[in-house]
ROBA-48564 format. One record per residue: residue number from 1; z, y, x of N, C-alpha, C, O in turn. Coordinates in nm, 2 decimals, decimal comma, m for minus. Layout:
% ROBA-48564
REC  resi  n_c3  n_c2  n_c1  ca_c3  ca_c2  ca_c1  c_c3  c_c2  c_c1  o_c3  o_c2  o_c1
REC  NUM  Z  Y  X  Z  Y  X  Z  Y  X  Z  Y  X;
...
***
This chain:
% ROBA-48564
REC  resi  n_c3  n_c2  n_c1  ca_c3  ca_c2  ca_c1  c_c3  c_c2  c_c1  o_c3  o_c2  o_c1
REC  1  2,26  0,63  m1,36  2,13  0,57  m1,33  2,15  0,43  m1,28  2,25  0,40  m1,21;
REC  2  2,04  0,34  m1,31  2,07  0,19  m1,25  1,99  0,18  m1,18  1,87  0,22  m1,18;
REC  3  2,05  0,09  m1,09  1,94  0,02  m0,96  1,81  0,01  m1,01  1,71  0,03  m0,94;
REC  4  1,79  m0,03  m1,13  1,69  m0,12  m1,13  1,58  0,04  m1,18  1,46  0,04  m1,14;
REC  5  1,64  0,14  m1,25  1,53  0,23  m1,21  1,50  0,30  m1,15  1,45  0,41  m1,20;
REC  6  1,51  0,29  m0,99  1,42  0,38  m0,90  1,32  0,30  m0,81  1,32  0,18  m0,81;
REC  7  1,27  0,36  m0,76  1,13  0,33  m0,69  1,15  0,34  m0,58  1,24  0,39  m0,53;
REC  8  1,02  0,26  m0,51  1,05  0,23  m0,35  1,02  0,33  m0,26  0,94  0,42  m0,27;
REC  9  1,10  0,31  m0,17  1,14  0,45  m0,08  1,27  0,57  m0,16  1,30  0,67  m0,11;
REC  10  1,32  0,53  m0,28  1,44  0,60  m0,30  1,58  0,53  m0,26  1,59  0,40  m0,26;
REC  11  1,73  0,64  m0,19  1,83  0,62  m0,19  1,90  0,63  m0,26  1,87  0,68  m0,36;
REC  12  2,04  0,58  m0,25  2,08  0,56  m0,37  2,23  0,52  m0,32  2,25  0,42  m0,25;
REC  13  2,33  0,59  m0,35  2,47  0,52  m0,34  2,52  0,43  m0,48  2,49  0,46  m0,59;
REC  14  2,60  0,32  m0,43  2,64  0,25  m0,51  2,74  0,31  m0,58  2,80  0,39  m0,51;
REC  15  2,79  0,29  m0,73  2,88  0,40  m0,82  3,00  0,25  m0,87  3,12  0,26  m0,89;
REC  16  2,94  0,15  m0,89  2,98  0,06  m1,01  2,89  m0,09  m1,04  2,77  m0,09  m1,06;
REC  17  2,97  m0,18  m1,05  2,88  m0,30  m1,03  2,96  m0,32  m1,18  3,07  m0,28  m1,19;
REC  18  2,87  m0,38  m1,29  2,91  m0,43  m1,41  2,86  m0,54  m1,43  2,75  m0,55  m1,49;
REC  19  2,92  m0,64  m1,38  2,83  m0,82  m1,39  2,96  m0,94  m1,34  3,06  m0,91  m1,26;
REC  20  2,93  m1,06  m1,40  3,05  m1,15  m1,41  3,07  m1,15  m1,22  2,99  m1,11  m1,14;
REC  21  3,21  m1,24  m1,22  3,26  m1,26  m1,11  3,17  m1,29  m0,97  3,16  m1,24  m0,86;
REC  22  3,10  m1,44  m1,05  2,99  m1,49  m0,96  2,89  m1,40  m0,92  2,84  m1,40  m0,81;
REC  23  2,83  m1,30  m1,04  2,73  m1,24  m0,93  2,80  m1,12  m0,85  2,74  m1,07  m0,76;
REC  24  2,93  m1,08  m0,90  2,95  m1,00  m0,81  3,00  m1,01  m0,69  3,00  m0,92  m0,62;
REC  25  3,05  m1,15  m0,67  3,08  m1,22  m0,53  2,95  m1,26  m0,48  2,95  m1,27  m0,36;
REC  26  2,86  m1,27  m0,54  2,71  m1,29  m0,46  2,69  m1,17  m0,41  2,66  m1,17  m0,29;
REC  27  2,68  m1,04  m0,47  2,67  m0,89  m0,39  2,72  m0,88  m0,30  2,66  m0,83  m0,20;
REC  28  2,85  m0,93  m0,31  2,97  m0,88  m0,24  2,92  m0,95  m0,09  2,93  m0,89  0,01;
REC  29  2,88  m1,03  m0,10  2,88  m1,14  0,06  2,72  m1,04  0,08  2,69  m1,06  0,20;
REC  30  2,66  m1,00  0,05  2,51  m0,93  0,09  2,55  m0,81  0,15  2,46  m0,76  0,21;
REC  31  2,70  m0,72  0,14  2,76  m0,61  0,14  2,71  m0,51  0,04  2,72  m0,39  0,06;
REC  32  2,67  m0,56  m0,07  2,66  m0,47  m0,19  2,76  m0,45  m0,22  2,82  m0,55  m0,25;
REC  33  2,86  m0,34  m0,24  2,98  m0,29  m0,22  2,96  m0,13  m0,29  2,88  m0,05  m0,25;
REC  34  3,03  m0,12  m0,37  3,07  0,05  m0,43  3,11  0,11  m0,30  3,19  0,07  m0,22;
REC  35  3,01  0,23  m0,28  3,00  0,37  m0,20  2,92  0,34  m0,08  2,93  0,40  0,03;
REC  36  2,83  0,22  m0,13  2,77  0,14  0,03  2,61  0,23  m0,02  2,59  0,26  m0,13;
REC  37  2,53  0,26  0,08  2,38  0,36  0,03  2,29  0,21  0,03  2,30  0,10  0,10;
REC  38  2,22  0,25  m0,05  2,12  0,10  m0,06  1,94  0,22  m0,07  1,92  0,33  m0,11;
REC  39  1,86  0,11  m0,01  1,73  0,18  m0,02  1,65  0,08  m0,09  1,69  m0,04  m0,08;
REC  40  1,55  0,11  m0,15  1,46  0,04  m0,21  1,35  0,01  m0,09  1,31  0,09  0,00;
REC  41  1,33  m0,09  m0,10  1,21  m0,10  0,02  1,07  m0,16  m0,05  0,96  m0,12  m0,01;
REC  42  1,08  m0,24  m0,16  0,98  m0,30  m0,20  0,98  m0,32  m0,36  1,09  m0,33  m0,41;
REC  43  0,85  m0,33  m0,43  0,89  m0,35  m0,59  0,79  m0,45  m0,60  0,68  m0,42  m0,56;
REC  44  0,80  m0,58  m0,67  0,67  m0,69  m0,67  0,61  m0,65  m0,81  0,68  m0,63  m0,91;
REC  45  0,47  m0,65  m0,79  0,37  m0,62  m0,89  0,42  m0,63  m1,02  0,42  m0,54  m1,10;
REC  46  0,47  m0,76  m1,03  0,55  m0,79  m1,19  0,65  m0,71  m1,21  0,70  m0,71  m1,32;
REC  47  0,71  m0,61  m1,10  0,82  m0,54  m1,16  0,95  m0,63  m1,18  1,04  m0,58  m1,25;
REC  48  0,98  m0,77  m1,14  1,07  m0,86  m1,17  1,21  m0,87  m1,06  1,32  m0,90  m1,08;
REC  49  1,15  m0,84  m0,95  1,22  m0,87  m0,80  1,21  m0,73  m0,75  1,11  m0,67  m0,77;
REC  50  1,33  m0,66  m0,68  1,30  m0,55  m0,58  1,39  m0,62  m0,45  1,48  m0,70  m0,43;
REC  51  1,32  m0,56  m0,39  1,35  m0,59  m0,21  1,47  m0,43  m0,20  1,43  m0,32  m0,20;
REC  52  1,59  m0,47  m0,19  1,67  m0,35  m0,12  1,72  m0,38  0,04  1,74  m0,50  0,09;
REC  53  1,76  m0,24  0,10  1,81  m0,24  0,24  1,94  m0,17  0,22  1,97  m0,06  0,18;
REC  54  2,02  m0,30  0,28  2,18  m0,21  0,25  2,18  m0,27  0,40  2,13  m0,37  0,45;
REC  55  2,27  m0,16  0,46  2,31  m0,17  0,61  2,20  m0,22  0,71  2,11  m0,13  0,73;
REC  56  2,19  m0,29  0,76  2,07  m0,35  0,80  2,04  m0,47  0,75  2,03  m0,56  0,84;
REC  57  2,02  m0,52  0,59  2,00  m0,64  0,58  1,93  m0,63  0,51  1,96  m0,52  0,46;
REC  58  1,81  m0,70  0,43  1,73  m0,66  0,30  1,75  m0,80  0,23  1,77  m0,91  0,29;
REC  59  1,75  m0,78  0,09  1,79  m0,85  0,01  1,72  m0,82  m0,10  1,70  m0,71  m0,15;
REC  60  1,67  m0,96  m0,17  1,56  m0,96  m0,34  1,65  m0,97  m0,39  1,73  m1,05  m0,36;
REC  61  1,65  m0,88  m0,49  1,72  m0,89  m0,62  1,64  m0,88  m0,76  1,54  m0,81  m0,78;
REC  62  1,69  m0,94  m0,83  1,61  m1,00  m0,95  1,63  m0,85  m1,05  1,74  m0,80  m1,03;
REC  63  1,56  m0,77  m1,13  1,55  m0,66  m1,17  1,70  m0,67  m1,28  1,81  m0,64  m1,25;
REC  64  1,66  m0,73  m1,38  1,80  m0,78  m1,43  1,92  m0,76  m1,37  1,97  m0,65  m1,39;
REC  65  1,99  m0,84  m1,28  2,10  m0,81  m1,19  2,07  m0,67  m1,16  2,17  m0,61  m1,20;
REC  66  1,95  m0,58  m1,08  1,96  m0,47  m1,07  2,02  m0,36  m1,19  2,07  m0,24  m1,19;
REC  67  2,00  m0,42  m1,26  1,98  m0,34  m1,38  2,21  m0,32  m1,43  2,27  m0,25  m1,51;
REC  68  2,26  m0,43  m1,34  2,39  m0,41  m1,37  2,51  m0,32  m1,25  2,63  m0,31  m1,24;
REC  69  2,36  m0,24  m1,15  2,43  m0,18  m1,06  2,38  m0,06  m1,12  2,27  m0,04  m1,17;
REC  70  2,53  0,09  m1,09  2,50  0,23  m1,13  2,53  0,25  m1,02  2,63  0,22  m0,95;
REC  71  2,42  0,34  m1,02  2,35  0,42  m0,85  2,38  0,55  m0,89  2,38  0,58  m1,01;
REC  72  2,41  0,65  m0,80  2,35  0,83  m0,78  2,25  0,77  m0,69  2,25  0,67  m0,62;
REC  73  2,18  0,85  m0,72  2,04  0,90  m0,64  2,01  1,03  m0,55  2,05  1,14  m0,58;
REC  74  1,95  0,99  m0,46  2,02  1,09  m0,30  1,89  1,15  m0,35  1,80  1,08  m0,39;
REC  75  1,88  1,30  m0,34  1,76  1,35  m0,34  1,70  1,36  m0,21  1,79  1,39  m0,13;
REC  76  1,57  1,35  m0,15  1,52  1,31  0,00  1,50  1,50  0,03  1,46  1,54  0,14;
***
């Protein structure tokens, strides 16, 4: 499953980042990190940008880029 399809208010461990170096050193400095739990906090109307919470920091990420992270999904 990828980041980019769950919805807000789901968890989600990180499995695998598949994207060139630069965006993955942009994750990486956000602590987007494999086995790090990330929460969805927000989804903007257009569905373009989601708002996630990893550790205590929230971070927009563009659906796209989401779309290159594989999540498990925590059932609540």
């Amino acid at each position: 499953m990828k980041l980019s399809d769950l919805s807000k208010g789901d968890v989600a461990t990180i499995k695998s980042i598949d994207c060139d170096k630069n965006l993955k050193n942009r994750f990486y400095s956000f602590g987007i990190i494999k086995g790090s739990k990330i929460t969805i906090e927000e989804v903007t109307m257009t569905k373009s940008t989601i708002e996630v919470k990893i550790n205590n920091t929230k971070v927009a990420v563009r659906l796209v880029e989401a779309s290159k992270i594989e999540v498990e999904h925590e059932q609540q």
